[in-house]
N, C-alpha and C positions, 0 to 999 in steps of 0.2 A: 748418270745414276742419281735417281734423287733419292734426301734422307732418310724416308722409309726403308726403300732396300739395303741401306748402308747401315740402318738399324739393324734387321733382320741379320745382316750379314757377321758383324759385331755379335748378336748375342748368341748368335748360332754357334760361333766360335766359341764364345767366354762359358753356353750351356754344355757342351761339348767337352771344353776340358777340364771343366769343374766336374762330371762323370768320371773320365777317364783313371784320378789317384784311385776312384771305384772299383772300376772295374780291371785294375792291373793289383789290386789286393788283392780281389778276390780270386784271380787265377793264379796268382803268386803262394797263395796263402790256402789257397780250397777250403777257407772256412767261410760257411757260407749260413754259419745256425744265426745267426743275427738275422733273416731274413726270411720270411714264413712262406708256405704255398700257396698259401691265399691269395695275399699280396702280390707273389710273381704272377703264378696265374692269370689274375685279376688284370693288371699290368697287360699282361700281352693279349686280355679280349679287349682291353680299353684300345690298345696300338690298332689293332687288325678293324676295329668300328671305326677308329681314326682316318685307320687311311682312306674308305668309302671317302670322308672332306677333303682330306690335304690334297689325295692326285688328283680332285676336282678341280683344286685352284692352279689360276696360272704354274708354271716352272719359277721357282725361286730359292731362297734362304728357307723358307719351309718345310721344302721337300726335304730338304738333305738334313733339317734337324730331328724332323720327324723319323726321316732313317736311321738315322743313329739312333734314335730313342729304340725304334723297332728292332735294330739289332743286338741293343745291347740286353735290352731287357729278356731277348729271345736269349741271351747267352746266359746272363743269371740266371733264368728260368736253366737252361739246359743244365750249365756248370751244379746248383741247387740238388737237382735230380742226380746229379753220378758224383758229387762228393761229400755229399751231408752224409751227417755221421747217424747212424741209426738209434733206434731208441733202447737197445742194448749197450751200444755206446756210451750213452748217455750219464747212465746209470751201475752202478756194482751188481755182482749174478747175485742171488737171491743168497743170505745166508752169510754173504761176504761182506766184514766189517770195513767200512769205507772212515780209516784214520783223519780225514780235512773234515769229514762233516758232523754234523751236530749229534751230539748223543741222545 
């Protein structure tokens, strides 16, 4: 093994479980408004144009970060869509004095 793939290998892990407190919040926790549809969206057309390069190249420490990117991003994309809070939510029904906010 030379030091490249042991690079690869090292930050595949270290990018990997620096995600992870992420994405165990956000299924723990189904809050998910800190994060826009744009953005996820956006995220999983950038993955899906990604993978056209990544499975071009050799089998390595790439493939398997780029997976994880791909899956996880597809999970906040999904979790986003079935547990955000609506924009009624959000907000008090018309009429109704909301006591925390400003006068």
């Amino acid at each position: 093994m030379n030091v490249s793939v042991l690079a690869g290998m090292v930050s595949t892990i270290l990018f990997a479980t620096s995600y992870l407190p992420m994405l165990v919040k956000a299924l723990r926790t189904k809050d998910l408004d800190s994060y826009s549809l744009g953005y996820l969206a956006l995220s999983n057309v950038a993955n899906a144009v990604d993978s056209v390069y990544v499975f071009s190249l050799p089998l390595g420490p790439i493939w398997l970060l780029h997976c994880f990117y791909v899956v996880a991003s597809a999970l906040l994309l999904i979790w986003f869509l079935r547990f955000r809070s609506g924009p009624t939510a959000a907000r008090p029904a018309h009429g109704v004095h909301d006591p925390l906010s400003a006068p």
